[in-house]
Residue frames relative to the residue before (quaternion, step in Angstrom):
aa qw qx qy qz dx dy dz
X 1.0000 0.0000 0.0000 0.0000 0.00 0.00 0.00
X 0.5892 0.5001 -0.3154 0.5506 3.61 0.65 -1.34
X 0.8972 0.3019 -0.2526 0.2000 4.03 0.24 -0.43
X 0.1741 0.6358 -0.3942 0.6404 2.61 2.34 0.42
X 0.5944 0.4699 -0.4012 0.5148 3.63 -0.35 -1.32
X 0.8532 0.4678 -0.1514 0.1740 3.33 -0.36 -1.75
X 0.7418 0.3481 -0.1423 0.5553 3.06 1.96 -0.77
X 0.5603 0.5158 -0.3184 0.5645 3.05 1.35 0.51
X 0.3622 0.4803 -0.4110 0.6849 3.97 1.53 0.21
X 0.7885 0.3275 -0.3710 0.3652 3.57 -0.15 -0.97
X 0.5553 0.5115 -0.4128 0.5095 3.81 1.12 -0.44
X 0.8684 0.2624 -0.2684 0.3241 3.34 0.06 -0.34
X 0.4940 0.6402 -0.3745 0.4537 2.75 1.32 0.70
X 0.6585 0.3296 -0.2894 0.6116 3.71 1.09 -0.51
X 0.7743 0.4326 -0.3812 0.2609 3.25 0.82 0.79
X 0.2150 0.7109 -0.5342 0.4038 3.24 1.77 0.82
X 0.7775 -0.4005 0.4658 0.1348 3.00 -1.88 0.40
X 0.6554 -0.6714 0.3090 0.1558 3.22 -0.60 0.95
X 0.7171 -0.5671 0.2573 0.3129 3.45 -0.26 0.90
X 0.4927 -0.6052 0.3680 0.5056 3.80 -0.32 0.91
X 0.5700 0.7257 -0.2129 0.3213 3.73 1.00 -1.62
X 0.8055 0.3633 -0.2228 0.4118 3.39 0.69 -1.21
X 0.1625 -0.7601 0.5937 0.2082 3.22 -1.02 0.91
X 0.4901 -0.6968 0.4745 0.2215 3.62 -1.24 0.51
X 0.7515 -0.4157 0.3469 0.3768 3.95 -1.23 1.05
X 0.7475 0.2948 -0.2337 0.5475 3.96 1.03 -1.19
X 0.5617 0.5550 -0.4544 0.4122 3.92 0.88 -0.76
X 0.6517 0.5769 -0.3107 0.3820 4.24 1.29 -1.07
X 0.5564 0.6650 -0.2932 0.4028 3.00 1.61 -1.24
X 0.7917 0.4983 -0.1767 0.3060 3.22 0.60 -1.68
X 0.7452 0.5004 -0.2531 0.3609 3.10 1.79 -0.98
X 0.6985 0.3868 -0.3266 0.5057 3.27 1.87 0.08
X 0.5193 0.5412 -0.4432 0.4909 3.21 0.58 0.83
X 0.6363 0.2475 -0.3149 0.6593 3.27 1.54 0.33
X 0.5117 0.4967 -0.5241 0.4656 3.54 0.67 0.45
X 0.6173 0.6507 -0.2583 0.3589 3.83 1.48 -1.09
X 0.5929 0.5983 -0.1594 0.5150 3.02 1.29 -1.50
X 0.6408 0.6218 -0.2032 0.4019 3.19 0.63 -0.90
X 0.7427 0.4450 -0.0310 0.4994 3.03 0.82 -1.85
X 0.8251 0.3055 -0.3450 0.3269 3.54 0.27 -0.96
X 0.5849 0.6129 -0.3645 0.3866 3.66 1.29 0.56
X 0.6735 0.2356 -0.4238 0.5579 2.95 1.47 0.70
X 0.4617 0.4762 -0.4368 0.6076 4.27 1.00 -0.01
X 0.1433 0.7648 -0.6225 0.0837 4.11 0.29 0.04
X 0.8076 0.3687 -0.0655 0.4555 3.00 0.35 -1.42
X 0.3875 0.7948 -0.3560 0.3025 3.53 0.93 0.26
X 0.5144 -0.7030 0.2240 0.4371 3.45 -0.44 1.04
X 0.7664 0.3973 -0.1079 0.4931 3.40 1.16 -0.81
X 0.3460 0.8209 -0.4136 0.1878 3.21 1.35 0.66
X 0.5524 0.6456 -0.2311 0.4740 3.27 1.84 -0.82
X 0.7123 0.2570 -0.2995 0.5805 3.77 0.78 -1.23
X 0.5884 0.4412 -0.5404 0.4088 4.30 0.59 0.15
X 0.4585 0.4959 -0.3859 0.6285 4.00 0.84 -0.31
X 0.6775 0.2953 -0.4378 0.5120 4.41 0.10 -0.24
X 0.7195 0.5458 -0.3375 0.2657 3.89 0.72 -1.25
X 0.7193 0.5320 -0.2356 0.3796 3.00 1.77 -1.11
X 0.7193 0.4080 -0.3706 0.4228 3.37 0.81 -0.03
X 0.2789 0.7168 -0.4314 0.4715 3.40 1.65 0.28
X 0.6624 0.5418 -0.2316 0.4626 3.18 0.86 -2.12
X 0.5631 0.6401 -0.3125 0.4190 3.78 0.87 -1.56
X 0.9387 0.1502 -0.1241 0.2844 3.52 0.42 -0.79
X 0.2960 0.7184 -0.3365 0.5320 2.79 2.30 0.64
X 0.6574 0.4100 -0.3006 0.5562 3.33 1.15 -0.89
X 0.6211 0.5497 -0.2792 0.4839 3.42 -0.04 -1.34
X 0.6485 0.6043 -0.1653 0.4323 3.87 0.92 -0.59
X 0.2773 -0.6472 0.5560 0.4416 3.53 0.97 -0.88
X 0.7181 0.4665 -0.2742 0.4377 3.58 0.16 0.02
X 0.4464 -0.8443 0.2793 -0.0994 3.28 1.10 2.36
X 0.7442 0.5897 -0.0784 0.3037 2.02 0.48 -2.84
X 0.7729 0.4070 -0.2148 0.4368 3.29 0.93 -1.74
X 0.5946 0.7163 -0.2890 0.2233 3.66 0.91 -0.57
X 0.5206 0.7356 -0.1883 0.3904 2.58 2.18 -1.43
X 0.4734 0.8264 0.0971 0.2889 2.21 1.12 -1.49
X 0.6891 0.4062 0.1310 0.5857 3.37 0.28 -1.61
X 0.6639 0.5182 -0.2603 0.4721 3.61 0.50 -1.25
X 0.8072 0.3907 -0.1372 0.4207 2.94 0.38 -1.82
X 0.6879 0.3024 -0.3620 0.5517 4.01 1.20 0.35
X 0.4125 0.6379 -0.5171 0.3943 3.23 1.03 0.53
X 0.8285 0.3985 -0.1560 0.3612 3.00 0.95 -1.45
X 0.6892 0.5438 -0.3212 0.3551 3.19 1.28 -0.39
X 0.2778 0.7226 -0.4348 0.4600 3.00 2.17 0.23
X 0.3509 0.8417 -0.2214 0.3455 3.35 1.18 -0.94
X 0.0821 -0.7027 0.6681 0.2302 2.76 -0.11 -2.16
X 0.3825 0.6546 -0.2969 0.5806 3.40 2.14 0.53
X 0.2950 -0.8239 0.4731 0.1012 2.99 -1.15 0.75
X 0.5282 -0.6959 0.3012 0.3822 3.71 0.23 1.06
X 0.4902 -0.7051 0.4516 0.2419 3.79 -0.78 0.42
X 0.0461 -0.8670 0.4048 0.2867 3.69 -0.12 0.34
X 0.7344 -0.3334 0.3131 0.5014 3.58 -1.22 0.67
């Protein structure tokens, strides 16, 4: 009984929620795509402001896509198209 109990604490333990710390592949998305938005309303006029405005909706549907990884990605040369530095988690 006691190790039933004992192994059934340990199951429900590796299933709590993720650290406060960790952010998540869609929470990174969300925060650079509001870090873009932000950004490209003052860098307007930037030389690469046109082909970062093509990457970012690339990014837009990379996320929105399952495929995070690549958005991150994407964002984070969008912005440095910029002349912005990317935000970190």
């Amino acid at each position: 009984m006691i190790v039933l109990l004992s192994a059934l604490s340990i199951g429900a333990a590796s299933t709590q929620p993720q650290a406060k710390g960790t952010v998540t592949r869609t929470e990174r998305c969300d925060r650079l795509q509001q870090q873009f938005t932000d950004e490209i309303t003052e860098h307007a006029e930037a030389k690469r402001a046109a082909e970062a405005k093509a990457l970012q909706k690339k990014a837009m549907k990379f996320c929105a896509g399952n495929q995070q990884a690549q958005g991150i990605r994407a964002y984070a040369t969008a912005l440095k198209m910029l002349g912005v530095q990317p935000i970190e988690p």
